[in-house]
C-alpha positions, 0 to 999 in steps of 0.5 A, spaced: 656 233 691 657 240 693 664 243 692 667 241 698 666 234 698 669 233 691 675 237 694 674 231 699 674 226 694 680 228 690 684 229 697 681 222 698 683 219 691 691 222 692 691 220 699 689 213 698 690 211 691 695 215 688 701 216 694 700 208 696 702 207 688 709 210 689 707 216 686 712 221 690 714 226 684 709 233 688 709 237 682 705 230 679 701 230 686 700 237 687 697 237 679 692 231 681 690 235 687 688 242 683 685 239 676 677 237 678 675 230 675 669 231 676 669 236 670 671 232 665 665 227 665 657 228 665 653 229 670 650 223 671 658 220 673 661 226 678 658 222 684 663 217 682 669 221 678 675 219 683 673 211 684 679 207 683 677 205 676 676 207 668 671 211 667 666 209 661 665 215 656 660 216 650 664 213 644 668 207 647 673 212 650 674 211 657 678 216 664 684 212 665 684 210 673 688 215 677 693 211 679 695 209 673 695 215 669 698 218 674 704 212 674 705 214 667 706 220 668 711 221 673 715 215 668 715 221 663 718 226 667 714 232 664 719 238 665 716 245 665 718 247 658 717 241 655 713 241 649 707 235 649 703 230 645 697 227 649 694 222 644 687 219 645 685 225 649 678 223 650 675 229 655 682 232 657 683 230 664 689 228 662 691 233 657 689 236 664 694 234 668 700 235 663 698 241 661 700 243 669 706 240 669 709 242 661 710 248 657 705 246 651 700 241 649 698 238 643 692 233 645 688 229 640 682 226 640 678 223 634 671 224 637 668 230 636 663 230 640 669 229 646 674 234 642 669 240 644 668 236 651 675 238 652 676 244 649 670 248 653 673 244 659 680 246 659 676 253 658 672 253 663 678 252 668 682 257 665 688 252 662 690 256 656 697 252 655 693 246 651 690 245 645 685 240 643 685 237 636 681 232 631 685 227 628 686 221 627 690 218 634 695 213 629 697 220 626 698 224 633 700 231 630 706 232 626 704 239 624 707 241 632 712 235 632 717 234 635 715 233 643 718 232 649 713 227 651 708 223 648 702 220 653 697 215 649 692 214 654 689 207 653 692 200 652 697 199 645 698 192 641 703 197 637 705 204 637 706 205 629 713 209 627 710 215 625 708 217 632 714 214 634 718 219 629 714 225 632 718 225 638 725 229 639 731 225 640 731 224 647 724 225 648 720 219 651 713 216 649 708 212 654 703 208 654 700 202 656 702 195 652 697 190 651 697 184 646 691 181 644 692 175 647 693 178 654 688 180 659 693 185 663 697 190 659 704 193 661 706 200 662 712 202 658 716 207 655 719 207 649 725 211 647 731 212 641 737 208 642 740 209 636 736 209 629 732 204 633 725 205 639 726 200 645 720 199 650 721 199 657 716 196 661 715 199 668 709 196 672 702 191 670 696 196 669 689 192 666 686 199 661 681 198 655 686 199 648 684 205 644 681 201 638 686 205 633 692 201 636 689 194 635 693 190 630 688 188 624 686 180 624 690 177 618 685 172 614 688 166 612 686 161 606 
C-alpha cells in the first residue's frame, strides 16, 4: 500500500470504527489520525493494520483493536502534562497515541525483541517524550512513579497492589478485566477511595490477557 492509502485506511478506521464507538474526545481522535499503524507491526501485516481486530505479534503479544484502545483511553482522560505508564506495550502503538495526548511516558514491555521494535519506532517518528523499557509487566516502573495514568494494553484476571501503588492519589489505571472463566472481559478502571482501589467497569471488550496477569492455578490434594 502507498502512503496515501494508508492515510486512507487510517481515516477509514477512525471514521468507521472509532467515532461510531462513542469516542468523541478530538484530542483522542486526532492522536489516532496522526500515528501510523502500520508502522508498528511487520511488513507482511500492514496491509491489514487498521482492520477492527487484535493484531497478532511475535511473542504472544497482540495490537489492541482500535476502538477499544481508543475507548480506553479516553476513559483515562490523559491531560497534557500528565505523566504515564503504559504496561505491556508490545510495538509501542499505544505508548504511541499516549505519548501525544501527555507530558511523558514510561512504556514497559518484557520482550526484547518488541522493546527494540518499539523504541526505534517511536524514533523514527520523532516521538521523543516516551521511553520504552524491559521489565517485568507485574512490576510496572517504580524508579519513575507515581503517574498520572496508567494503561495496561490487554485482558487482566487481577492488577497486583504493587502497580496499584504506582499511581498518584488521584490518578487512574485502565485495563481490561477478565477472569478465567469468562469468554468476555470488561474494561475497567480502577482508582483510590480512601486506602482502598475500587474497579469501575465501562463497557464489554474480548482482548487476549497478557499472561503476566493470569492467576496461577491452585493444585488441590
Amino acid at each position: 500500500m502507498s502512503q496515501t492509502n494508508f492515510e486512507t485506511a487510517r481515516k477509514m478506521m477512525v471514521d468507521c470504527q472509532i467515532r461510531p464507538s462513542k469516542v468523541t474526545n478530538e484530542h483522542v481522535i486526532a492522536a489516532f489520525l496522526a500515528v501510523p499503524r502500520e508502522a508498528f507491526v511487520g511488513k507482511s501485516q500492514r496491509a491489514v493494520a487498521y482492520v477492527d481486530e487484535d493484531l497478532p505479534l511475535p511473542g504472544g503479544r497482540n495490537l489492541m483493536e482500535p476502538m477499544i484502545l481508543a475507548r480506553l483511553i479516553q476513559a483515562l482522560e490523559v491531560r497534557r502534562g500528565d505523566s504515564v505508564l503504559v504496561v505491556g506495550a508490545a510495538t509501542g502503538y499505544g505508548s504511541a497515541i499516549m505519548a501525544r495526548l501527555s507530558g511523558s511516558v514510561i512504556a514497559v514491555e518484557a520482550r526484547s525483541n518488541l522493546v527494540e521494535k518499539a523504541q526505534e519506532t517511536l524514533v523514527e517518528h520523532g516521538i521523543d517524550n516516551a521511553a520504552v523499557i524491559k521489565s517485568r509487566l507485574v512490576d510496572g516502573y517504580a524508579a519513575e512513579a507515581p503517574y498520572d495514568r496508567i494503561l495496561v494494553e490487554g485482558g487482566v484476571e487481577f492488577i497486583p497492589d504493587t502497580l496499584l501503588q504506582q499511581l498518584c492519589p488521584k490518578g487512574k489505571l485502565a485495563a481490561i478485566y477478565r477472569p478465567q472463566s469468562s469468554p468476555i472481559g470488561v474494561a475497567s478502571l480502577w482508582s483510590r477511595s480512601g486506602k482502598m482501589f475500587v474497579r469501575t467497569p465501562l463497557f464489554d471488550a474480548r482482548v487476549p490477557n497478557l499472561d503476566e496477569f493470569n492467576k496461577k492455578s491452585e493444585f488441590m490434594f
